[in-house]
N, C-alpha and C positions, 0 to 999 in steps of 0.2 A: 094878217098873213106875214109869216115872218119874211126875213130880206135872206137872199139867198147869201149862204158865205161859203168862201170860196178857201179853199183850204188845198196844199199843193202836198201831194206824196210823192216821195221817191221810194227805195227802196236801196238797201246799201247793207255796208259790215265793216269790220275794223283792221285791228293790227294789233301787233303784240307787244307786251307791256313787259318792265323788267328796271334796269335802270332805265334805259329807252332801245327802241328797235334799233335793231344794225342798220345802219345808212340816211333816218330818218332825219329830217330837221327838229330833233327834240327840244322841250322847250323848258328847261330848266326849274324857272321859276312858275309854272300853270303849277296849279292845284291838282291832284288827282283823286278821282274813285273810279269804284268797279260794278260793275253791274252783274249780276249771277240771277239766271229766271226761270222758272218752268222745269226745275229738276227731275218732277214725275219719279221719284223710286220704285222702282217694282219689286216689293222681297220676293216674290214668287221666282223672278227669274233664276234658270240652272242651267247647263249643258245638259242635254238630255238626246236619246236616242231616238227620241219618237220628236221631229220638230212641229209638230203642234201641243207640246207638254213644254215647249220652254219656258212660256209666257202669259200667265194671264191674259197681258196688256195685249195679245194679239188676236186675241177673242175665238182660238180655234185657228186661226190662218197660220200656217206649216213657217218658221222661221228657220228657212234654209241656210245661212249663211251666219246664225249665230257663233259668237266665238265671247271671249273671259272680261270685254266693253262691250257687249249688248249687239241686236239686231236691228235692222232698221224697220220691223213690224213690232218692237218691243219698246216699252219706256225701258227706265236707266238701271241698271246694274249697280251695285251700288260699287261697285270695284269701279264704273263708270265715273261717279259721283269723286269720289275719294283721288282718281288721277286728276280733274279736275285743279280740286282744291290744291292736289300738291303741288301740280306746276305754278299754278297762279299763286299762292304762300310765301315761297321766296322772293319773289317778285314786289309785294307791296312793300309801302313805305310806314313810318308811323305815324304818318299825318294822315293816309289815306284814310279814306270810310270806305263801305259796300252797302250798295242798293241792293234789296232781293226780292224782285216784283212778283213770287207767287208761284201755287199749284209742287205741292212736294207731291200730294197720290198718286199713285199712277192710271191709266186710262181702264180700267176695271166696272164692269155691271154693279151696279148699285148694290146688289146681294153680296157682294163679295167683300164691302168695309162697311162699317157705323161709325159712330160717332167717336165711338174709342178706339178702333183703327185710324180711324185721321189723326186727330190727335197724334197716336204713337207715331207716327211717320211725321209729322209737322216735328214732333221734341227730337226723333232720329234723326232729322237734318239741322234741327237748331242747335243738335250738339256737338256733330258733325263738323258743323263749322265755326261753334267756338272754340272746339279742338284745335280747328288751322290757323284761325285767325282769333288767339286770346286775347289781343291788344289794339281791336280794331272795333270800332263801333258799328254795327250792321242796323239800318232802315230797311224793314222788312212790309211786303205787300201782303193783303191777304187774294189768294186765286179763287176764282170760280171752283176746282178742285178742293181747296182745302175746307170744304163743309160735307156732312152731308143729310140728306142727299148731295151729291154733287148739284153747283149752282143756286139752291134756294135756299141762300143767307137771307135770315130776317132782319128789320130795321128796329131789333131792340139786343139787349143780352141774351147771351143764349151761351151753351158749354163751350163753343169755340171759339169764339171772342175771349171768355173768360180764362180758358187756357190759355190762348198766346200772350196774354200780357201776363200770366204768369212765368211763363216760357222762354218770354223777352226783356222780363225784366232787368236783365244785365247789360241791355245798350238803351233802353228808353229809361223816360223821367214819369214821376207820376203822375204828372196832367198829361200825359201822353199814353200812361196806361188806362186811364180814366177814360178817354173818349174809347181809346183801344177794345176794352172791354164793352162797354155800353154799343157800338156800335160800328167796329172795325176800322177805324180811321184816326189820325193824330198827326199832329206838326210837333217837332223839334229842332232845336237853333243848334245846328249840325257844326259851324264856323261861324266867328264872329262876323255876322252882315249874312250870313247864310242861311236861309230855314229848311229844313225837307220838310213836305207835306204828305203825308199817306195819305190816298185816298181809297177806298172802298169803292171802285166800279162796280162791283156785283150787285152792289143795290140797285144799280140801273140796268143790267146787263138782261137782254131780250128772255132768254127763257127763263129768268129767276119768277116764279110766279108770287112767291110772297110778295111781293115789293107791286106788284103791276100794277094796280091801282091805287098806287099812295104819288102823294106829287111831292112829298120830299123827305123820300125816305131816312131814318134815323138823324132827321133833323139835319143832313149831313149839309146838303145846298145853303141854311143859314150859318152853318159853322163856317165853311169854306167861305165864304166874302167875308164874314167878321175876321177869319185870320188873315187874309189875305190885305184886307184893310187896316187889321192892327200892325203887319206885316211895313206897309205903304209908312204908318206914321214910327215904325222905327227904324225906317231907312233899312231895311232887309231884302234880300232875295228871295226869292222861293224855285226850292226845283220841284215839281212836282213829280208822286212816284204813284204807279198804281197798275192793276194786274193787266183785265181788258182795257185797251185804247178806246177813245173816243170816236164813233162813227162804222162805216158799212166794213162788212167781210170782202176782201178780194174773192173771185170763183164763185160766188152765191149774189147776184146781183140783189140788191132790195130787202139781204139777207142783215139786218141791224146788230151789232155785236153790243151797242147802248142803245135803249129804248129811244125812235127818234124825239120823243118830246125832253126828257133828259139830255139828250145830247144838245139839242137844242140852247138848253138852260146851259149847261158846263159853257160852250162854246162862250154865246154870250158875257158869263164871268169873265172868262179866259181873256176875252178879249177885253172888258173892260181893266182889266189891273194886268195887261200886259208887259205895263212899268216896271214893274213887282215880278214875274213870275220870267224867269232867267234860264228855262227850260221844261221839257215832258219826258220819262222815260216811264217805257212800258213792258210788258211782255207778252203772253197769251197766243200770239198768232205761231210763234215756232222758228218763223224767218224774219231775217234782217230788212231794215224799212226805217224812212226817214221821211217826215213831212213837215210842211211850215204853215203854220196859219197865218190866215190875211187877212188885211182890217178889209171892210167894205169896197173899199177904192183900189183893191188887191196890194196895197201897201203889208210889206211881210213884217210881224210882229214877233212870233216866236218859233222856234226849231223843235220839234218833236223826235226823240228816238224810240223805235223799237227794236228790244235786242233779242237777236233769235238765242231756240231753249240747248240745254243742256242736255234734252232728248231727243233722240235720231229717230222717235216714232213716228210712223206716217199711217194709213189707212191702205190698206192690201191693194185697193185700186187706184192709189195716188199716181200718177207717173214719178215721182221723185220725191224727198225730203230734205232733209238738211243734216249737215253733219254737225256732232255737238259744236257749243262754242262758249265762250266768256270775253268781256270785253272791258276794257277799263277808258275813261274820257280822263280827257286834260281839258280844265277849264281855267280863265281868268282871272286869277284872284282879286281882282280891283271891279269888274262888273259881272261875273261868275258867269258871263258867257260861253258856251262849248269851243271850245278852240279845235279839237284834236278828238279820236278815238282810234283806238289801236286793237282791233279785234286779234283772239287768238281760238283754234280753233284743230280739233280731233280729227283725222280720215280713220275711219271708223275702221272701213274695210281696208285699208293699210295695219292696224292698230292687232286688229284682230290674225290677221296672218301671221305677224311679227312678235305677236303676246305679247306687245308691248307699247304702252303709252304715250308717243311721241305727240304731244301739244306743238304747236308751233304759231307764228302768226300767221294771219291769213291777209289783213293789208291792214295799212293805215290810211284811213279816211282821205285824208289832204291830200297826199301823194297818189292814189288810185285816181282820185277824179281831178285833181289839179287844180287844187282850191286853196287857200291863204287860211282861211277858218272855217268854222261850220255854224255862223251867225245867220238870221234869217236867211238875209241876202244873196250868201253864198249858196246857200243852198236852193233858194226859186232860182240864179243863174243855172246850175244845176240841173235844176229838173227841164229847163227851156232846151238847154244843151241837148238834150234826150231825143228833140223834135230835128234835129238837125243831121244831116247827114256828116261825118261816116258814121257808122251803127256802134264803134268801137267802143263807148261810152256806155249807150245800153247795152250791149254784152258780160258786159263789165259788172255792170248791174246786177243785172238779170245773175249771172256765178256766184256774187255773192248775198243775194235772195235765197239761195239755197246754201249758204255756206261751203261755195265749195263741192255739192254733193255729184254733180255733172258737169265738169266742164267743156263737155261737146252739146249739151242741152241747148234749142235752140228754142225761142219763143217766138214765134210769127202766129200772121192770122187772129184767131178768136183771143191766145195768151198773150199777146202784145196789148192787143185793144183792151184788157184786163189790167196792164200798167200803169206804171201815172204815168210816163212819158204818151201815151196816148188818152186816156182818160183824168188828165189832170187837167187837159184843158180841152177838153171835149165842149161840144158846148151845152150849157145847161140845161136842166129838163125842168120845168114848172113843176117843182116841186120846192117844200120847205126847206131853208137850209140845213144840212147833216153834215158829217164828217164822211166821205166817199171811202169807198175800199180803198187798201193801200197804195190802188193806184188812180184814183180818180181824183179830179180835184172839184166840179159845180158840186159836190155832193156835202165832201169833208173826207176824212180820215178814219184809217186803220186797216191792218194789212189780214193777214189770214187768222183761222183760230184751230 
């Protein structure tokens, strides 16, 4: 029977990157990158008179409120995409990297792309952004989106694998296109004492059916401890990157975003060469989230982020979504611990009234919750805080969980008891340990999808 592990989510966003935010306690000497995830392009989208002809991605449902950045019933525009990168462009430095955890198609019925439609939309945005960024190296994920069918990536070579490492070959090394190809996953020594790890969650991700009866698919589980281990013996860090997070959906209780037995396994690793592994970041769920894993004895070991998408799409009967966002961390150069994140972030329906682009910051981590860093530690204080009265803290939260999208949005009742501040430390249910939705913690981790 496994031991139950206990894994603490919050749920959070950042601030705005540049030299540093106005007012912030900036940190001169941290290390910076950027995270960019879940872009979704739609080329179908247009202004259109008829609003259910904007959108593919809206499946039919009427996009009333479309304008020249996109609808919140629609994935990205690519004029969406493109404001993005400009504001965030001037802004990096030439030290920086960018993390890019996944999902360029946009949310479309399977009849509507193949294999070489993914494709041309994965090279549309790999070009995209070597346009902005030609002197920056990018660690790219691969999403549940970018195959298709959508979701059922196999655990051997196949055309889409094969194209992104040709597609990537201008920031990866050849043992890194090597695994890339063969099986969508690769580590690269991103900074001296630094590794990025890609991993391939899709291989384990609940409705992937190719993969569900393999116990380790594309060999990926003995790659990841042999690097992780070769990692250990040459005194490296590892940040780990990858599409879907490890563990349950927020809103779909019992609803697994990693196959529980897979997750199972990851966790385990995770936990044992926690020495080694200096962070998590992810994408897939769309909102902002932040969780820390714990050893056994609820000792916090490492920080997990997830960065909400660059797409303001939601489901016609969602109550809310998120407004785009990008977000850049400052981390430690001496233990590549997360120091800082400084989210920046689109109001859509400001943007679209105004035809015009205004990115801005949305907050910086430290400063919103009142915290020194974003080390395990700080962050289980964190999520304790959540349980405590005044509610100021989870409100706090909770706005930017959506990015922003509602700030009179109020979560009580059943959508509280769905956060971690309440299900982080619920108490357990006799079952195997999992990663809980983004807001649970007996279970494990990850926020929506």
């Amino acid at each position: 029977m496994a031991h139950l592990v206990r894994v603490v989510l919050l749920l959070c966003a950042a601030a705005p990157v540049g030299g540093a935010p106005p007012g912030s306690g900036y940190l001169p000497a941290a290390g910076r990158f950027w995270h960019i995830t879940d872009l979704h392009l739609d080329p179908s989208y247009h202004l259109s008179p008829d609003p259910t002809k904007v959108c593919y991605s809206s499946k039919g449902a009427p996009a009333t409120h479309a304008g020249p950045f996109g609808d919140f019933l629609c994935d990205s525009p690519y004029a969406l995409i493109q404001s993005a990168f400009a504001h965030m462009a001037p802004l990096t430095r030439p030290q920086d990297f960018i993390i890019w955890t996944g999902d360029s198609p946009p949310h479309v019925p399977a009849g509507e792309l193949s294999t070489d439609a993914v494709v041309q939309v994965i090279g549309n945005m790999t070009q995209t952004i070597r346009q902005h960024f030609p002197n920056l190296t990018v660690y790219p994920a691969l999403g549940n989106h970018d195959y298709w069918p959508q979701d059922q990536m196999p655990d051997s070579s196949n055309a889409i694998y094969e194209a992104a490492a040709q597609l990537w070959k201008p920031w990866l090394q050849p043992e890194a296109l090597l695994t890339l190809s063969q099986g969508g996953f690769y580590s690269q020594l991103a900074k001296p004492g630094l590794r990025v790890l890609s991993l391939n969650t899709i291989l384990y991700y609940g409705p992937n059916r190719a993969t569900e009866n393999v116990t380790d698919p594309a060999g990926q589980f003995r790659w990841l401890e042999a690097t992780l281990q070769k990692a250990a013996r040459s005194r490296e860090k590892v940040y780990v990157i990858a599409h879907v997070p490890v563990g349950y959906l927020p809103y779909a209780r019992g609803t697994p975003a990693v196959r529980e037995r897979h997750n199972e396994r990851l966790v385990a690793i995770f936990r044992a060469h926690s020495d080694v592994v200096a962070g998590h970041f992810y994408g897939h769920t769309h909102r902002d989230s932040v969780m820390v894993l714990l050893d056994p004895r609820g000792k916090p070991l490492t920080s997990l982020f997830v960065s909400p998408a660059v797409t303001p799409i939601k489901h016609v009967e969602e109550p809310y979504s998120n407004n785009p966002a990008l977000r850049v961390y400052l981390y430690d150069p001496e233990d590549f611990a997360v120091l800082d994140l400084w989210q920046y972030f689109l109001n859509l329906t400001e943007a679209n009234e105004k035809q015009r682009a205004d990115w801005r910051l949305e907050y910086i981590m430290t400063e919103a919750f009142g915290l020194s860093d974003l080390r395990p530690a700080r962050l289980l204080q964190l999520g304790l805080s959540f349980l405590l009265p005044p509610a100021d803290a989870f409100r706090r939260y909770f706005a930017h969980f959506m990015v922003s999208y509602d700030s009179g949005a109020a979560c009580e009742g059943e959508c509280k008891l769905l956060q971690p501040p309440a299900q982080v430390f619920a108490p357990p249910t006799p079952r195997p340990s999992r990663l809980f939705c983004p807001l649970c913690l007996p279970r494990m981790w990850t926020p929506l999808c």
